[in-house]
C-alpha positions as a printed Julia matrix, in Angstrom:
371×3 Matrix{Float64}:
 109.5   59.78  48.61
 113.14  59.89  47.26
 113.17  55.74  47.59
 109.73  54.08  46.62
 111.56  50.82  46.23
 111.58  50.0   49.88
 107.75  50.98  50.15
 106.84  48.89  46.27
 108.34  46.16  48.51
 106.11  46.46  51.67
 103.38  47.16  49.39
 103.72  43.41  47.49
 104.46  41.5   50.61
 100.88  43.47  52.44
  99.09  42.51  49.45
 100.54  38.79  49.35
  99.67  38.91  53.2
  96.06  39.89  52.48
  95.36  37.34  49.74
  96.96  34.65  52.44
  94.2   35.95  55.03
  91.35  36.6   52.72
  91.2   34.74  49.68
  89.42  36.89  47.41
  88.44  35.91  43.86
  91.42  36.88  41.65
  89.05  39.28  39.49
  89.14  41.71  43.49
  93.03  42.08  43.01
  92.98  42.56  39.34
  90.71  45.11  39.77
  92.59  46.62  42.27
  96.06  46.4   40.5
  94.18  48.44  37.08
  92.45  50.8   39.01
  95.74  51.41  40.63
  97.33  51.64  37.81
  94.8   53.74  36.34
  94.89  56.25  39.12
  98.42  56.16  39.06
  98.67  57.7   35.43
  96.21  60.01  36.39
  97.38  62.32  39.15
  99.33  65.19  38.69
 101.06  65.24  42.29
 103.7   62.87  43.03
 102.12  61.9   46.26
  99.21  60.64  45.05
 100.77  59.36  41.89
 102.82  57.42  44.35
  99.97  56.14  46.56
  97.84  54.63  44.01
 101.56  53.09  42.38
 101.48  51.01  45.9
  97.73  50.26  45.71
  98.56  48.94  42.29
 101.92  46.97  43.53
  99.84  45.12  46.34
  97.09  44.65  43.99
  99.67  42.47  41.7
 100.84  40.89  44.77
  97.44  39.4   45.85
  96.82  38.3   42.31
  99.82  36.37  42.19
  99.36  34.88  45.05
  95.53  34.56  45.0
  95.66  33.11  41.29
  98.25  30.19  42.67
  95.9   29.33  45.45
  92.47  29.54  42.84
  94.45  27.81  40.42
  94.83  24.89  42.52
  96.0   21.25  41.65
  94.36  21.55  37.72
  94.29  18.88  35.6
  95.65  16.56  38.45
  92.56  17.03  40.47
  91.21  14.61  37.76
  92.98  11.92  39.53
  92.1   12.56  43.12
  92.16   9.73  45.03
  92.74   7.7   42.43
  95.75   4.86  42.08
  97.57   5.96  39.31
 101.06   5.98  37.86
 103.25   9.16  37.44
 106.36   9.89  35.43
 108.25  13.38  35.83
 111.11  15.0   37.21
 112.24  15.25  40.8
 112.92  18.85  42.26
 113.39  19.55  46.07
 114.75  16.06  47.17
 115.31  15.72  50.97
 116.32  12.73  52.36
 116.04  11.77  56.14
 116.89   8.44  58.7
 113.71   7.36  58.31
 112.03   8.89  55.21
 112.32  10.13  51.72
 110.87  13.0   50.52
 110.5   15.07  47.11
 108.51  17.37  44.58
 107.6   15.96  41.42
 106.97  17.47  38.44
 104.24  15.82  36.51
 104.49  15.16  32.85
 102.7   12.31  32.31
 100.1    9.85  34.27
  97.88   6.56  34.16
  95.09   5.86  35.67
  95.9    1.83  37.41
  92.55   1.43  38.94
  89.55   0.16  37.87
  85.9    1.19  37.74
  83.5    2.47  35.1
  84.0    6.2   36.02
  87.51   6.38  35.54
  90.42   8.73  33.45
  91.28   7.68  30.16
  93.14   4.55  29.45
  97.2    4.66  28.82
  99.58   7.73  29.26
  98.2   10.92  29.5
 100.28  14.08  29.1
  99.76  16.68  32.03
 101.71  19.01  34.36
 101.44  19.66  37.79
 103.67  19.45  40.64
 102.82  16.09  43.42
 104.73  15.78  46.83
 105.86  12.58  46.86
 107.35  10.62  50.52
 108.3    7.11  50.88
 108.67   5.82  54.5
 111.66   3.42  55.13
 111.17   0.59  57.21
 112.35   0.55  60.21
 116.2    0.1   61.05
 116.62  -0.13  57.19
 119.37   2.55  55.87
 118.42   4.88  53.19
 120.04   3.59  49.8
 121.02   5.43  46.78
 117.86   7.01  45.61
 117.28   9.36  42.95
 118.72  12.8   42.95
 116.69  16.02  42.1
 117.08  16.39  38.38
 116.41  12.72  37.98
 113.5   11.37  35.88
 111.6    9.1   37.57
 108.24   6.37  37.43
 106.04   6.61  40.99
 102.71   4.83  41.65
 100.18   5.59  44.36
  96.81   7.29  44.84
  96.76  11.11  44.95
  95.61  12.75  47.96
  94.87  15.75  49.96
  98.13  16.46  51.83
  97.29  16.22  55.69
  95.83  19.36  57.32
  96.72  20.2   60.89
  94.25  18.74  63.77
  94.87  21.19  66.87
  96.37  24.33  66.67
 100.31  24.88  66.6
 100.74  21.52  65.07
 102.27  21.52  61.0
  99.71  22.03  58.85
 101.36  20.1   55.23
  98.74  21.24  53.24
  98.91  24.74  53.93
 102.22  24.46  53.94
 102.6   22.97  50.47
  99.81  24.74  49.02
 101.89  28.27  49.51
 104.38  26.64  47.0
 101.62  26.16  44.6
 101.48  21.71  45.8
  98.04  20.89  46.32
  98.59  16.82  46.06
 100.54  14.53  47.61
 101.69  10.54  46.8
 102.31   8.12  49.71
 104.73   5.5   47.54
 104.31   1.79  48.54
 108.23   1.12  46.68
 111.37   3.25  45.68
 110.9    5.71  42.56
 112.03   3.86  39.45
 114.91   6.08  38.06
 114.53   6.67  34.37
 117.76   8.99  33.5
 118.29  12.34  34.11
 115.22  14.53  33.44
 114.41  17.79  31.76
 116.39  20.9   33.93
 116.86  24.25  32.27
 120.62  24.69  31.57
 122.03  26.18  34.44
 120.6   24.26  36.73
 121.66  21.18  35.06
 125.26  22.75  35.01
 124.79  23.49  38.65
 123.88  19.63  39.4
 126.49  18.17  37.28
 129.19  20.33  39.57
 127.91  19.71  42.82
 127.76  16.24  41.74
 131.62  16.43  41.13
 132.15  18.45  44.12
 130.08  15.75  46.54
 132.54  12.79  44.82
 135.61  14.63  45.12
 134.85  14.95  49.03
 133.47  11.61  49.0
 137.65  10.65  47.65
 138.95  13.04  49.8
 137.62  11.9   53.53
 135.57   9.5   55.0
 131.81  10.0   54.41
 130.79  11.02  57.7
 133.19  13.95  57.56
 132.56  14.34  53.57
 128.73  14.93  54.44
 129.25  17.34  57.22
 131.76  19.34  54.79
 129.23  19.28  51.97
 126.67  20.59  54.57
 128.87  23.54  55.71
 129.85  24.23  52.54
 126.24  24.04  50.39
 123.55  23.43  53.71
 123.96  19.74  51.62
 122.83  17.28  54.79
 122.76  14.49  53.08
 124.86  11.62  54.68
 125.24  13.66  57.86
 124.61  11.03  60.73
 121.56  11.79  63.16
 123.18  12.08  66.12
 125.6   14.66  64.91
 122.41  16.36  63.93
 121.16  16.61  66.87
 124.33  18.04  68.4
 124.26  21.18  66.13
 120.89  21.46  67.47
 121.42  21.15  71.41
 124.31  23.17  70.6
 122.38  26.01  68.86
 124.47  26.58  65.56
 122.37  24.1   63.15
 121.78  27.21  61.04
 125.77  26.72  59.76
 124.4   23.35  58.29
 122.26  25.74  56.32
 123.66  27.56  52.97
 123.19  31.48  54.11
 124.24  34.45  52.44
 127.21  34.78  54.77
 128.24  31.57  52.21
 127.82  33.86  49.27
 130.22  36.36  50.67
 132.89  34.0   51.34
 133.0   32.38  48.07
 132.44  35.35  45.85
 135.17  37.96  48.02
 138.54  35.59  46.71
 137.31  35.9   43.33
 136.75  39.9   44.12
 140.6   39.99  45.15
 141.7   37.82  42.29
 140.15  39.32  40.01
 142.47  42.98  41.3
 145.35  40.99  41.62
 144.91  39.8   38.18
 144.38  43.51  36.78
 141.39  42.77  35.27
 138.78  46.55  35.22
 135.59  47.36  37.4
 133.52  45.52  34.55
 135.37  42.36  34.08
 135.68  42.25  37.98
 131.88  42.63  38.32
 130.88  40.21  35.56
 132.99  37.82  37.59
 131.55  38.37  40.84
 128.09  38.36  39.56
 128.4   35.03  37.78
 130.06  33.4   40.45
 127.47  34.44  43.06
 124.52  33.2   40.88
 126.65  30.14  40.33
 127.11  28.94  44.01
 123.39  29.88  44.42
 122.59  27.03  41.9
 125.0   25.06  43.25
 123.61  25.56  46.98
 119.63  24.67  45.84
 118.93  28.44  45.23
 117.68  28.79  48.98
 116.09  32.04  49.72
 118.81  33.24  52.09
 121.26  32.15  49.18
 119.0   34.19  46.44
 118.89  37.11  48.02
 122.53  37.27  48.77
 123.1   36.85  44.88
 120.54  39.92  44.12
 122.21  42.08  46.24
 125.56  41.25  45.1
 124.61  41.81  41.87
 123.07  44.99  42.28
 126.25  45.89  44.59
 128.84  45.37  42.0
 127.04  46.53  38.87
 126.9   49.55  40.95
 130.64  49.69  41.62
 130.85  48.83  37.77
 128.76  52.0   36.57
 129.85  53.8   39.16
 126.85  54.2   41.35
 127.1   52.86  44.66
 124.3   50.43  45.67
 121.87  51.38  48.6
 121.59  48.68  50.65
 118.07  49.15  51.58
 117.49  49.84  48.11
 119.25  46.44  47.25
 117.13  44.56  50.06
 114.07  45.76  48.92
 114.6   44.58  44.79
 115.76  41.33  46.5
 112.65  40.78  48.21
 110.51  41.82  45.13
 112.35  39.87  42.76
 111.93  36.87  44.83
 108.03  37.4   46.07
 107.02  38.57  41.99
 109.15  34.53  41.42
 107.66  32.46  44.39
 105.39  34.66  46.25
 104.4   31.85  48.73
 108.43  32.81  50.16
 106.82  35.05  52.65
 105.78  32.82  54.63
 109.24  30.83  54.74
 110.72  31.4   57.79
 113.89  30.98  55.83
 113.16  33.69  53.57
 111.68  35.74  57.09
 114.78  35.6   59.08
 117.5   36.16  56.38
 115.45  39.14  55.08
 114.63  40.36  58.83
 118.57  40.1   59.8
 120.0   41.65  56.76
 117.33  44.73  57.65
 118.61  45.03  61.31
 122.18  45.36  59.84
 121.51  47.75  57.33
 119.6   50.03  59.79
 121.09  49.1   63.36
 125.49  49.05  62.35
 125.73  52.48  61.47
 124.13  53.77  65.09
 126.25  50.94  66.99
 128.89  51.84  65.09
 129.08  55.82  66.3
């Protein structure tokens, strides 16, 4: 096979697939991924050297799934169903008419209960990721709650997110559980900000500009218009009224509320031309293009449609750069793996399914409708 990436690809999501559908003991897909690997090294024909590559590649893809789901809540499940108090910082904030709604990650708790089975007494250091959701009473606007990146004091009792009780409804704990979220805090009151929390340093960088960017609109417009900018612009629907909502969605075109990698192409293509106009080479160009495609994917929550825009991009113009041309299958499929080997519960995003799915009907359906 002169292109194996495409197949390593297929090969992660199938075994990702079967640890979803099966849910072996991780030992079954480590075994798997070494005797692949094993098997690999020791054939002599490419064909077979090739085969047991794959065996190994979905063997690593089941155990990176199947370890998340064994793994399960961890030192949290200490406190299940238990009142306690939690401090962390927020990640994944959405924020609706009637609800609020975020991922915390853990780094300390407190038992508040009583009882004489019970956690130890006083702040406990621990990590672990909790979906939190406070309901807003009725008719009552959302106020200015804490941002993602914020560091913030919760209370509640940790429980089993909510399964599904007849088919086709939303399963949350399945749902959650894919991301590697096995608990969940109904909050009584509003977080308790606490400053901003710990965020590796491009993501902070990316907060503290889209921050900006949201006030500058905020200056610019009135807010109903500023929010449905900032959702065009970064799939930001914060501030976006309901009913306008629900128009994009009679109308069919909420997707453009929705950061896509069509948004990727648009912002980094005037910095492609600038960067000719301003004479700079194929390197300096590339370096450009690539850092400012990774940068609007901060800026835009890194959504999978948004992520795998950036890989190929990057693969595109480091290509251009060295002078090899990037495949664009061959770019699709190191997308896909980067992004499964990072999050593997992605393939089951139907996010993550349609941008992926589209992107493959243009690669393999424009050149036949084009002759």
């Amino acid at each position: 096979m002169q292109r194996p990436i495409p197949a390593m690809a297929v090969a992660l999501a199938l075994g990702i697939a079967a640890a979803q559908a099966v849910r072996p003991h991780p030992v079954v897909p480590a075994a798997v991924f070494l005797a692949g690997l094993v098997a690999a090294g020791a054939s002599r024909r490419q064909s077979q050297r090739l085969a047991w590559l794959l065996l190994a590649v979905a063997g690593a893809g089941a155990l990176r799934y199947g370890w998340l789901r064994y793994r399960g809540p961890g030192p949290l499940a200490e406190w299940l169903d238990r009142p306690a108090e939690l401090v962390g910082t927020l990640r994944e904030v959405r924020r609706e008419e009637d609800r609020w709604e975020a991922v915390l990650a853990v780094e300390a708790i407190r038992f508040t209960g009583e009882g004489p089975a019970q956690p130890p007494a006083g702040w406990q250091p621990v990590a672990g990721r909790v979906w939190l959701r406070y309901r807003l009473p009725r008719g009552r606007a959302p106020g200015p709650w804490p941002r993602e990146g914020d560091r913030v004091q919760v209370g509640g009792r940790l429980e089993m997110p909510e399964r599904a009780n007849w088919p086709g409804q939303f399963d949350r704990r399945e749902h959650l559980a894919r991301q590697g979220i096995f608990l969940k805090v109904e909050l009584r009151s509003p977080p308790v900000p606490l400053g901003r929390g710990r965020l590796p340093w491009p993501l902070a960088l990316a907060r503290s500009a889209r921050e900006r960017f949201l006030a500058q609109l905020g200056e610019a417009l009135p807010p109903r218009q500023a929010a449905l900018l900032a959702g065009l612009l970064l799939g930001w629907r914060e501030g976006i009224p309901p009913e306008w909502e629900e128009a994009f969605r009679r109308t069919g075109v909420f997707h453009v509320l929705a950061a896509s990698g069509a948004n990727v192409a648009f912002v980094v293509m005037p910095f492609r031309r600038l960067a000719g106009w301003a004479g700079l080479g194929p390197r300096w160009a590339a370096a450009l293009s690539i850092g400012v495609a990774w940068f609007y994917c901060l800026l835009a929550g890194g959504e999978p449609p948004v992520a795998r825009a950036a890989v190929m991009a990057t693969l595109l113009y480091l290509g251009e750069a060295l002078g090899r041309p990037a495949q664009g299958l061959n770019s699709l499929a190191v997308a896909g793996l980067l992004l499964l080997a990072w999050r593997p519960g992605l393939l089951f995003d139907l996010g993550f399914q349609l941008s992926f799915a589209a992107t493959l009907g243009i690669l393999t359906l424009a050149g036949p409708l084009k002759g």
